[in-house]
N, C-alpha and C positions, 0 to 999 in steps of 0.2 A: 249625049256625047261627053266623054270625062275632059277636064278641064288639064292642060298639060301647058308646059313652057312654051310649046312652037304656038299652039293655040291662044295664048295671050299677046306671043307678038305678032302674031299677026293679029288680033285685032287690035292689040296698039298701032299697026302700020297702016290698018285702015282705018283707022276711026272708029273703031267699033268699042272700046273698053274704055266706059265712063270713066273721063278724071277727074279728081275735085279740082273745086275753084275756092279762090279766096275768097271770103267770105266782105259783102260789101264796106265795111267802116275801113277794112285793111289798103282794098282799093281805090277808095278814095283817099285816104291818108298817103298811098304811095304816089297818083298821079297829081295832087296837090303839090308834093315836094318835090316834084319833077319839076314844076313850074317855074323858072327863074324868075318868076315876080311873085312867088310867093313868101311868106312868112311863117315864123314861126305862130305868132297869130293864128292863122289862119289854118293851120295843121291843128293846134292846141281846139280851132271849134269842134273842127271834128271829130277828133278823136273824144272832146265832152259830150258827145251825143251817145255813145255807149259807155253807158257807166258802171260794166263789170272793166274795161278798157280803162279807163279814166283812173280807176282804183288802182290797176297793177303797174299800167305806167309811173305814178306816182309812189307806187313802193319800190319800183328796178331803182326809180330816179336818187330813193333815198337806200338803195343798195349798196355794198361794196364795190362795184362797177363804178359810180358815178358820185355819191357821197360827198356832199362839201361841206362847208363849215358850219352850217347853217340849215335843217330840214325843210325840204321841197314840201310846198303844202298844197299846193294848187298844179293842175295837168301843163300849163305854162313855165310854171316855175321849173316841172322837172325834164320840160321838152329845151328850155334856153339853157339850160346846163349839159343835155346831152347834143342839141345840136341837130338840124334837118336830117342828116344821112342819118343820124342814126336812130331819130322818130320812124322814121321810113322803117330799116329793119326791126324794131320792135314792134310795132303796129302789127305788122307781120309773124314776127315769133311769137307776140301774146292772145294772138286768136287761134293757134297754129293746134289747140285741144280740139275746139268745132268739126276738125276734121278726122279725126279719130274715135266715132262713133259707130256702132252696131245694133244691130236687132237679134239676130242670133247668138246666142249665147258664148257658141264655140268662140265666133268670129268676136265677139265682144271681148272674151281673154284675150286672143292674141293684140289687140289693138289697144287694150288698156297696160297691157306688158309694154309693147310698144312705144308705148306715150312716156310710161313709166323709166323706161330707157333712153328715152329721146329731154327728158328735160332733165338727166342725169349727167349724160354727155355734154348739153349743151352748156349746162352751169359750170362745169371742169373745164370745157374750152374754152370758155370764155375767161375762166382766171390763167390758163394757159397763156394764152392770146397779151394777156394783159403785163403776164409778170416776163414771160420770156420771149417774146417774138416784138415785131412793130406790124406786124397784122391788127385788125380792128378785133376790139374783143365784141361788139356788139355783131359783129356778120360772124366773126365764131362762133356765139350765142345762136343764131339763125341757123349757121352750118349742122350744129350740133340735132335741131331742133328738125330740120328737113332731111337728114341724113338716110333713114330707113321712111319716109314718107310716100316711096313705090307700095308699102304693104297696106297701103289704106284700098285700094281698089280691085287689088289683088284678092284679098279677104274677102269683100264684099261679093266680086265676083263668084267666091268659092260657097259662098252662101246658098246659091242655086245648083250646087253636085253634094246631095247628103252623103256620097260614098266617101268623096273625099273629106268631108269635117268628120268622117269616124274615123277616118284613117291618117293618127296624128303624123305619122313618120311620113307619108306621101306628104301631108298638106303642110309639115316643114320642108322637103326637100324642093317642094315648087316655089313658097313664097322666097327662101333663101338663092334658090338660084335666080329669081327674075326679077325682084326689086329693083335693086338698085338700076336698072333700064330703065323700071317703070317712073322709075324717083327721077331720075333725071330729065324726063321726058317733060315731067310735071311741071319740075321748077322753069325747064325752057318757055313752056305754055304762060310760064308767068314772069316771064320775061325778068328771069333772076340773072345776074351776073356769071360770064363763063368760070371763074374761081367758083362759087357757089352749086353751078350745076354739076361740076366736076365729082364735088364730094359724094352724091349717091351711088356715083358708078365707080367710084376707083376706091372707095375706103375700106373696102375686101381686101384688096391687094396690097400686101405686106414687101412685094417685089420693087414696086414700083420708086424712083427718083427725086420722087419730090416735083417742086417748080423749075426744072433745070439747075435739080442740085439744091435749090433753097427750102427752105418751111414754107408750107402753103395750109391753107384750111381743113383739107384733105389730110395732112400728118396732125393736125391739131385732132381732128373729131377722131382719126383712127387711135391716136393713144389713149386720148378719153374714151373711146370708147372699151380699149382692152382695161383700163382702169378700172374704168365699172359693171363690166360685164356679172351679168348674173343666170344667165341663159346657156346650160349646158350644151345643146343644140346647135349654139350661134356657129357659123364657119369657123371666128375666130377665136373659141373657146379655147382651143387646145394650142393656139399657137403659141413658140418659143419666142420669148419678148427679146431674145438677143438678134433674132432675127429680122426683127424688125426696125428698120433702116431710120423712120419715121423720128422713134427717139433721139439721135445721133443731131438730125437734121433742127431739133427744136431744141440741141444743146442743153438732153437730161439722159439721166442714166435709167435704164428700164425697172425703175421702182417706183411705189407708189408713194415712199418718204421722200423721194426726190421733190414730186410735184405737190406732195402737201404742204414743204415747207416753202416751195415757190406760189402758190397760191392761198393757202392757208385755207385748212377744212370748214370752219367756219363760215368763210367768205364763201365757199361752194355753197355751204347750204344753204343759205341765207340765199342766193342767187334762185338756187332752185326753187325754195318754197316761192319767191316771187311768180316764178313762170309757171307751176306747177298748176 
């Protein structure tokens, strides 16, 4: 039986379409800082027990993001400069590759494009976040990073119909229309924040209002995303950026000299190759 839109959601509705999980150090790192008797201490052990974790943390910390006067040299040192909340969401955003893995080949491009896209976005949000909103640049980072993360199981699933991984134009037109469901289903499962879960499902949508009118995370990842789109394919390849309401709401004009010089190209990169 070919794999189709109605056919993923329903087995999203019943339980049937494997979704990833975060991966254990991310989960522990989140329900430790939930703990109102916890420390930062006590987040900084865990997160030293994985020490590809330990490494990137400690370069976000000495990032453009976070950067003080003085270089973070230890996982403590750069988690008491960023602070609990926002240990919690990197933890999270810097495991957030594990989950964008394949065995088939096909399925392997689209998900390495994916990834590729997904820590492009998030490093532009996050200086978005930082230079023109009072939104948290560290849950933009996240937003950014989880935004297209419905395509991880979608893929995988397509891995068992060979008709559809030869048929590039089908196996773009399914993953494009039902991600963003499958995305937001995910981050519910993990019990992300309603701001957060928002962004999977509404950052197609160029129509939409914002937070009642205001900037929310969702117009942050949707401009970064039209910023650095490279995906001819994408729904919103071909969209008119005057149309798009989003810029207005984040007080920039729909260029990309606008938000270079509010975030500075540099500071993107640098961001990304962290998370990358």
């Amino acid at each position: 039986m070919s794999i189709t839109p109605e056919s993923i959601i329903d087995d999203l509705e019943n339980d049937r379409l494997p979704l990833p999980t975060l991966p254990e150090v991310a989960i522990r790192v989140r329900e430790t800082a939930d703990d109102d008797n916890a420390s930062i201490t006590d987040v900084s052990r865990i997160i030293e027990t994985d020490a590809a974790l330990s490494a990137r943390i400690v370069q976000v910390g000495n990032s453009a993001l976070y950067r003080g006067i003085n270089p973070a040299e230890t996982v403590q040192a750069a988690a008491m400069r960023m602070g609990l909340d926002t240990v919690r969401s990197l933890a999270t955003s810097l495991v957030m590759k594990q989950l964008f893995q394949a065995t088939h080949p096909v399925v392997d491009h689209y998900l390495r494009r994916a990834w590729k896209q997904s820590t492009d976005v998030a490093s532009l949000s996050a200086m978005i976040a930082k230079s023109t909103t009072t939104l948290e640049s560290d849950s933009a980072l996240l937003a950014g990073l989880t935004h297209s993360i419905g395509l991880s199981p979608i893929l995988v699933k397509a891995e068992g119909d060979p008709v559809l991984l030869n048929d590039v134009q089908a196996l773009e037109n399914l993953i494009y229309e039902i991600y963003p469901i499958v995305g937001s289903r995910i981050l519910e499962n993990w019990g992300f924040s309603e701001a957060l879960v928002k962004v999977p499902a509404e950052h197609l949508n160029i129509d939409r209002d914002g937070n009642n009118g205001k900037a929310d995370y969702v117009d942050i990842v949707q401009v970064a995303l039209l910023q650095t789109l490279d995906d001819p394919s994408h729904p919103l390849a071909k969209v008119d950026y005057a149309e798009v309401s989003a810029f207005a709401r984040l007080g920039m004009h729909a260029n990309l000299e606008e938000i270079n010089m509010t975030g500075g190209v540099i500071e993107v990169e640098e961001i990304r190759q962290a998370i990358l």
